[in-house]
N, C-alpha and C positions, 0 to 999 in steps of 0.2 A: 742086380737091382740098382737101379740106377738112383742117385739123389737128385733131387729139386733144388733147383738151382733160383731163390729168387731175386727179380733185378731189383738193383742197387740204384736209389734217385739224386741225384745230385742237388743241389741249391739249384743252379743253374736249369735244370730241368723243371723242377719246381715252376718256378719264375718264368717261363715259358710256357707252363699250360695256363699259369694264368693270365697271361695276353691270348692265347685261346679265348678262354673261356668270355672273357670281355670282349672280343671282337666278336666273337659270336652271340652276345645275347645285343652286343649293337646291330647286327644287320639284323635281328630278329623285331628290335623296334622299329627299326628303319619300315622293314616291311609292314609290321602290323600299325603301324602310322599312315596308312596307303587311304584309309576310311577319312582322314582328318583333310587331305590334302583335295580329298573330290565334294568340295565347298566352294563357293563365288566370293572373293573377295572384291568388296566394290566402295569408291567414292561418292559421295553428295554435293552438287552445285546448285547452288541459285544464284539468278539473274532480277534482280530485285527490280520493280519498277513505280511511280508514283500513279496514287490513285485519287480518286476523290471525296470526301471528307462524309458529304452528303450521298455515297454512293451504297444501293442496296444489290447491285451485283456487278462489283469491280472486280475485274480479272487479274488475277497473282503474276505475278513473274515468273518466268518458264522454269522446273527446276529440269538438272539433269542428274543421273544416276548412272557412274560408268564403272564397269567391274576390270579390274586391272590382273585377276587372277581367277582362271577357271580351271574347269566349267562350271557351273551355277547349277543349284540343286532345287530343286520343284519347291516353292517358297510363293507366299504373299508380299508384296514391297509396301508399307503402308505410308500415307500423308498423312501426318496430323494437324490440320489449322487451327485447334480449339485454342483463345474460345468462341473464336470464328464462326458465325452460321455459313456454313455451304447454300449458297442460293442458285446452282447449275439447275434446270428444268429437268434435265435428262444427261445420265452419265457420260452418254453418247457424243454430247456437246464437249467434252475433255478430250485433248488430243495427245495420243500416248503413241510415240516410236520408237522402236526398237531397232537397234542394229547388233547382227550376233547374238541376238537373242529371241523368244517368244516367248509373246503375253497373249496372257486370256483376254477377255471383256472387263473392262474397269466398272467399278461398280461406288456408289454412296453410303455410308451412315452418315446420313443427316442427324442422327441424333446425336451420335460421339464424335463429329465432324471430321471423318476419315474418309480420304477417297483409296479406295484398295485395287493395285493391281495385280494379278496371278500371273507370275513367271514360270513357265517351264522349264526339267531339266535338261541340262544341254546347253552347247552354246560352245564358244572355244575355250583360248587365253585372254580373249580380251571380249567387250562388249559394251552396249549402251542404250541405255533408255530414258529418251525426251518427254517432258508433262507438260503441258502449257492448258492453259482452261480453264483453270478453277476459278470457280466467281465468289464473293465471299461480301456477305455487306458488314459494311464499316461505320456507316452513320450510328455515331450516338458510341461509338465501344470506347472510342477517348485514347485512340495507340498515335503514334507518330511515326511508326515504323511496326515492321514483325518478320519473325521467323518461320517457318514451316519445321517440323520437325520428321525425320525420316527410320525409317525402324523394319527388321524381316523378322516379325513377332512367327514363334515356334518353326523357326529355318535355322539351319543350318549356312545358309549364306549369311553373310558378317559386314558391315558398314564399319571400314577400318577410320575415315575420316567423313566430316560432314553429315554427322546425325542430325542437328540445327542448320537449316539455309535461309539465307534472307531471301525473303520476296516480295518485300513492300518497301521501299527505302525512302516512301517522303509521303504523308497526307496534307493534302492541299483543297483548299476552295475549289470545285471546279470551273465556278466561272466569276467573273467583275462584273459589275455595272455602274455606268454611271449618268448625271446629265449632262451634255455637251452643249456648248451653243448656248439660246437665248431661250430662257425657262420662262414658262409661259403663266401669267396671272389671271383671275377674275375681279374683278374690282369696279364696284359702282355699277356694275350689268354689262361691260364691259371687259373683250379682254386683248391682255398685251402682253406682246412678247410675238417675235417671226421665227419660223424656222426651229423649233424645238425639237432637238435631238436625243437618241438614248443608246450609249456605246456600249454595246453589251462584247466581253472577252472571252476567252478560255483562261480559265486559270493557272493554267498549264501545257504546256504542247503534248497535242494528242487528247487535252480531256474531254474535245464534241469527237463522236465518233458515228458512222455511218456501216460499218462494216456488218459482214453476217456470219462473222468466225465465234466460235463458242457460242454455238447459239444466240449470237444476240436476235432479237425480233421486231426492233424499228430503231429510225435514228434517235441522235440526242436532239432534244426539242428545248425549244426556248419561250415561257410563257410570260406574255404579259398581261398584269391586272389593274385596271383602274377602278376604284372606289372614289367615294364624293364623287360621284359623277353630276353634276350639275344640268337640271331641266336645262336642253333648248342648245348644248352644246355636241357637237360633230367632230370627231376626232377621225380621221383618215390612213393609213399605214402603207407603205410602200408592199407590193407582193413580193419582193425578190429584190436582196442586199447580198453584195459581192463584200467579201473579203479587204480591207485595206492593202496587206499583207500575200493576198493568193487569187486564186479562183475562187475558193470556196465560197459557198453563200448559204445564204438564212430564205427559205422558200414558206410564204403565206401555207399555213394547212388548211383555213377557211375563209372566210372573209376580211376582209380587212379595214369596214368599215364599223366603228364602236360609237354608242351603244347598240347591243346585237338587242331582235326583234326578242330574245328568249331572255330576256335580262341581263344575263350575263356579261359584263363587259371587262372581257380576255379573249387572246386572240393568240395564237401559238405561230412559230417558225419554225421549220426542220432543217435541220443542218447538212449540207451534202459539201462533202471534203472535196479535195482539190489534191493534184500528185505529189506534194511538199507537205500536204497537211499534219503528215505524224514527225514531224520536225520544224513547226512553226507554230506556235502561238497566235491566233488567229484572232483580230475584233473586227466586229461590223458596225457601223454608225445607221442605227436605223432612225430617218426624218420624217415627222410626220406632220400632216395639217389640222388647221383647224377653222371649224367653220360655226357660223354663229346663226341659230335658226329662229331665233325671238329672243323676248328677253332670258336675259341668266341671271339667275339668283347667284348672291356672292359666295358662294363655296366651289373651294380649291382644290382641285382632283388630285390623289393623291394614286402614286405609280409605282405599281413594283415589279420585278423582272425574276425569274426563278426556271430549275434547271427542272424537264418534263421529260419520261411521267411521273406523274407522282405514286407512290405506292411504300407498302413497307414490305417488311421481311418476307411474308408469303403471301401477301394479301393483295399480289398482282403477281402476274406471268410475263410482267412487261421488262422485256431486257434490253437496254439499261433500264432503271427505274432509280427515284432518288428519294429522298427525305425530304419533307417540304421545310424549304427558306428560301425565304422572299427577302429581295433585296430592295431597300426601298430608294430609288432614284429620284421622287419629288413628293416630297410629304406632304399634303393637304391638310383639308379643316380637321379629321380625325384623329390628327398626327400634332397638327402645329400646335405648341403651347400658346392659347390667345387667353390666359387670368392665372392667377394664382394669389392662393387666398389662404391668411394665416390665424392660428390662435396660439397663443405662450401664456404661459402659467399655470400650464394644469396642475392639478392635487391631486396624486393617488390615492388618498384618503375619503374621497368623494365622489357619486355616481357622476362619472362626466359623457354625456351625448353627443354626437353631432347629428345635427341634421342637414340632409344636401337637398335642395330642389334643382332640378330643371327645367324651368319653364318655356324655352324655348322648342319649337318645331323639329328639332335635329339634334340628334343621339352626341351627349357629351362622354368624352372616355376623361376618366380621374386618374393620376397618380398621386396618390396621397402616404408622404414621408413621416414618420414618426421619430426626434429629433430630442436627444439628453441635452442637460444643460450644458455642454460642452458643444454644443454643435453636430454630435458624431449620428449615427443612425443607428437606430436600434436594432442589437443583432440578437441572435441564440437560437437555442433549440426550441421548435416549434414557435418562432416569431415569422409572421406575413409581412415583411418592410420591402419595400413600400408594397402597401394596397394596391391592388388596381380594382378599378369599379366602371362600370359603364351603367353612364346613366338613358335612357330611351326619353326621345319626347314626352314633356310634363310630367316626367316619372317624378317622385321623391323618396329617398332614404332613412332612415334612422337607427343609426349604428351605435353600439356603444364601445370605448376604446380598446378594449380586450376583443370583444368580439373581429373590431377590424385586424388588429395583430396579433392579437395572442397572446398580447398581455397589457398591465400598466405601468410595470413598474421602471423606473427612471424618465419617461416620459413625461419633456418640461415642452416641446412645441409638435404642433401638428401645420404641416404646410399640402395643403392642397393645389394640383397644377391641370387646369381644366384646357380641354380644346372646345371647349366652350366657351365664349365669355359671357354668355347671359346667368351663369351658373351662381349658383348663393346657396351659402353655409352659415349655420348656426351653432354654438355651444349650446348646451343643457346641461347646468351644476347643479345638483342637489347632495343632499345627505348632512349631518354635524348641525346643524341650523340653517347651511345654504341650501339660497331655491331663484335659479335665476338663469337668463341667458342671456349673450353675449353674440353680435355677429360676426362671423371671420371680416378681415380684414385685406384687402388688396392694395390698399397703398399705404407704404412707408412713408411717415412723414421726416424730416430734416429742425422742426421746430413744433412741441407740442407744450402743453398748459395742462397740468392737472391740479383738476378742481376743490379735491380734498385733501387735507393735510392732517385729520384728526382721525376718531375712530378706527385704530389699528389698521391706517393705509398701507397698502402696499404697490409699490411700480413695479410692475412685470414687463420687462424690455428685452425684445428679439433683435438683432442684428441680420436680415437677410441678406446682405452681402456677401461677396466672395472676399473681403478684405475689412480688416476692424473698423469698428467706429468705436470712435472718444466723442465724449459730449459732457456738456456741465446740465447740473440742475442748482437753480438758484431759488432758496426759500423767498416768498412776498408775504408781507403781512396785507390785512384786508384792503387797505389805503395802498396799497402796492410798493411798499417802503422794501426795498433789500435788506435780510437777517444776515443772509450766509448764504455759502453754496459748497457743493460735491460734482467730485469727478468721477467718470467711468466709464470705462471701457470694457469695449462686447466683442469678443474674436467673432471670426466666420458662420452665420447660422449657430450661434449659443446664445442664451437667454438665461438674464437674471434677474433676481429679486430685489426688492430693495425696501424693509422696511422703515418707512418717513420718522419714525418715534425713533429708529436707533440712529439715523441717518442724520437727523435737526434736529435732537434732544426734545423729542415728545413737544411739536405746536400746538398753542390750543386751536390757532385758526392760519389762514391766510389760504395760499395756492403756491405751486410750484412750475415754473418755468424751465424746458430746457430746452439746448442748442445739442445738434451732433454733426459730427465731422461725414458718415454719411445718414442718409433715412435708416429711421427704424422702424419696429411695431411695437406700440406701446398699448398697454390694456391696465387700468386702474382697480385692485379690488380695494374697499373700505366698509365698515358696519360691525360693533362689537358683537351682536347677536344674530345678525340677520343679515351677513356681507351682502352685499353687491359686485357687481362686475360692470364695468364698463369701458368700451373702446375707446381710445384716443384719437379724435380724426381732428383736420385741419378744421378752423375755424370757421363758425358760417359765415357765409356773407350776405344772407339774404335779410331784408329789412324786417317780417312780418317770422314769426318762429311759433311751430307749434308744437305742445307738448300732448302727446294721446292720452294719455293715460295718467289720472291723480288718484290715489287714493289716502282715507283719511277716516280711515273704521278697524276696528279691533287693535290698536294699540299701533297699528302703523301711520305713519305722515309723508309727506311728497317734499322733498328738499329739493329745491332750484337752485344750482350754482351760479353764477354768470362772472363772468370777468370780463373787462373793459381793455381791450388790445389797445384803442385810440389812446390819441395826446387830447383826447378832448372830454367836457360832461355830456354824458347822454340821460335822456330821459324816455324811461322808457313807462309804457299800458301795459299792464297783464289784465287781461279781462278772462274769468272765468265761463265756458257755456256747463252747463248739463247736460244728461243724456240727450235730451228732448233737441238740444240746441237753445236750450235760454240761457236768458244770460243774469244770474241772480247775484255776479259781484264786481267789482274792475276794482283796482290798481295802480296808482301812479308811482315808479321807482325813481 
């Protein structure tokens, strides 16, 4: 019988099975890692490009998507624009190519704004897929720039670089305008001016476009509008304007005589590019005439130029299509500031009104500013500064201060600025014991006279300037003898008070004269129980003056102030009439 013999391991043996052992469970990963390696590994590029500010379906910059490791495994590639709306008509319109690779039918969610393409598996070591087409509106979102974001949501294929790509690298104006040449007037029934031009641009090279790639469905169009159109006036438009710059040109879409039989007076251009066009910056100077068919009433057409069509997010199929803004190249009556009409010294403590009439023929538009004693405009949460108001033929208003802005508080001036000038405004102060109105005021004076110095007066002084006024006030006694005087100054559009009792130690009488370095607006309140208001305007000069309204029942009286400007004695009639027109008293002063 034989013994068993068993073998004997050395160290050395030892240490040798296990680099075995290790080298074999390495090719054993090596192998079962064979699932990880059959995935697309792939880069993201965009090619960013600019768009237009006002555009509701501007086209992205092309991205591309190249796989630098395969083969690619059956996957979705997704775009994300958000919070982009996608405005393509049809998916169809996005142009996707593949090389070394296959895609499905691209497809939209317009509501999570993703355009999704279906890759198939397969493909090689290398491969690539072009996008170009997405239209996306921009008007109103406020970017200056974007990204596209890139993703193989539940794939296996991987985006090792370039998950973010740019593809809008500048928002810009799409187009200029302006007036060229000799800008044309009405005046007197009459009008002047030869040759009046309107040089409309691209804002950008490349921003009119004609083409029919990503579905677009007409060209960029260029519309102009004239308002104030004046009875008896003929405006003419060339049909076809070439390029400064190229070929291209601006082609009439309909007539080109304004005003049209349908009322409407606009008149559109459509743009057809030229072989340079997407590397040129392109204006056209379009000249028009003007013809005069009887008399013209004096109002000034007012002109504006804007990018067509118009439409918004979904609310047109028209591709391109923009956000309406209108550029205005010659402002008219509706536009031109022709008045502007102030009041300073409001009380928030008191119901204060304005009243606006119109009484002329033609529609006045108001901007009305609301103004602290510092000059500044009134801001905050849920404040209206400035107003705007349009008033219609012999329409009239009556607003009270809150209601126009949205509030009273800090408000010491209300400046009204009408394209109207036949326009008139009134205060209404009531409440505390005051009960009175006051008219706004249109002209600054540089020298005014206030008539009371007793009765708890107060100077309420605006500055409408764009630069301070210094000015004195010099106390007069009734005889016009000089007390004393005060100085002060008004920064830019700020307005102050000035109590006369703190101001020249409480007068029992005289008037106050002052001088300013520029006009102001001055308004006087005075009355210990029953204030008054009243405007400061230059002095009359007419010989005969009449006062409408006396009264002299229930505890009130009628005070005449006058002051004598001359070097000389005058002598003056008050003759009293009655309702009737009698005349039951006179007066020698």
């Amino acid at each position: 019988m034989r013994a068993k013999i068993e073998p004997i391991l050395t160290i050395e043996d030892i240490e040798a099975m296990k680099l075995r052992s290790v080298v074999f469970i390495s090719v054993l990963m090596l192998f079962s890692s064979g699932s990880l390696l059959a995935q697309g590994l792939f880069r993201g590029f965009g090619f960013p490009r600019t768009v237009t500010a006002t555009g509701q379906a501007e086209v992205l910059g092309p991205i591309l998507v190249t796989m630098v490791q395969g083969p690619a495994v059956a996957g979705t590639m997704v775009v994300d624009v958000s919070p982009l709306q996608i405005t393509n008509a049809n998916a169809a319109d996005i142009s996707v190519n593949a090389t070394g690779l296959t895609v499905g039918a691209t497809t939209i969610d317009t509501d999570n704004h993703l355009v999704k393409i279906p890759v198939m598996a397969g493909g090689g070591a290398s491969g690539s897929i072009r996008l170009e087409g997405i239209r996306v509106a921009v008007a109103g979102v406020g970017i200056n720039s974007f990204n596209a974001k890139l993703s193989w949501p539940d794939s296996l294929n991987v985006l090792i670089e370039g998950t973010s790509v740019p593809v809008i690298d500048a928002v810009r104006g799409g187009l200029t305008a302006q007036s060229v040449g000799n800008r044309f007037t009405v005046f007197n029934g009459q009008v002047y001016g030869s040759g009046p031009t309107i040089r409309v641009s691209e804002g950008y090279a490349s921003a009119f476009s004609n083409s029919s790639q990503f579905g677009q469905t007409n060209s960029t169009k260029i519309q102009i509008r004239v308002t104030d159109f004046p009875d008896n006036l003929q405006m003419i438009f060339p049909t076809a304007v070439t390029a400064n710059e190229s070929a291209a040109t601006l082609n009439a879409f309909e007539g080109v005589t304004l005003p049209r039989a349908n009322g409407r007076n606009e008149l559109t251009y459509v743009f057809s590019k030229a072989a340079n066009s997407d590397e040129t910056t392109e204006s056209f100077d379009i000249q028009f005439t003007i013809n005069v068919l009887g008399p013209v009433p004096e109002i000034q057409p007012t002109i504006e130029v804007g990018l067509a069509p118009i439409g918004g997010v979904s609310s047109s199929t028209d591709i391109p299509r923009y956000a309406e803004d209108e550029i205005t190249v010659q402002e008219g009556s509706s536009r031109i500031i022709s008045k502007i009409l102030y009041w300073t010294g409001i009380n928030a403590s008191l119901q204060n009104q304005v009243h606006m009439t119109n009484p002329s023929s033609r529609t006045a538009n108001l901007t009305i500013d609301a103004l602290n004693s510092a000059g500044q405009a009134i801001s905050g949460t849920g404040i209206i500064n400035p107003a705007k108001v349009s008033l219609s033929a012999n329409q009239s208003m009556v607003s009270t201060i809150s209601s126009l802005f949205g509030t009273t508080t800090s408000i010491s001036s209300i400046r009204i600025q009408s394209t109207n000038p036949d326009l008139l405004a009134a205060a209404v102060v009531s409440g505390n014991g005051a009960s009175g109105s006051v008219p706004f005021v249109s002209r600054a004076i540089s020298s005014a006279f206030f008539p009371v110095v007793n009765e708890g007066a107060q100077l309420q002084l605006m500055n409408p300037n764009s630069s301070t006024a210094t000015g004195t006030l010099t106390l007069h006694t009734e005889d016009a003898q000089v007390v004393t005087s005060a100085n002060v100054s008004i920064a830019p559009l700020a307005s102050t008070a000035i109590a006369v009792q703190t101001a020249f130690n409480s007068p029992p009488s005289g008037y106050i004269s002052a001088v300013f370095s520029n006009p102001v607006i001055a308004f006087e309140w005075f009355g210990e129980t029953k204030p008054n208001l009243v405007a400061i305007q230059p002095a009359a000069s007419a010989n005969p003056l009449f006062i409408p309204f006396v009264v002299s029942l229930s505890g009130l009286q009628t005070d005449v102030d006058l002051i004598n400007l001359s070097d000389q004695t005058l002598t003056l009639k008050a003759q009293l009439f009655g309702g009737t027109g009698s005349q039951p008293a006179s007066a020698s002063l």
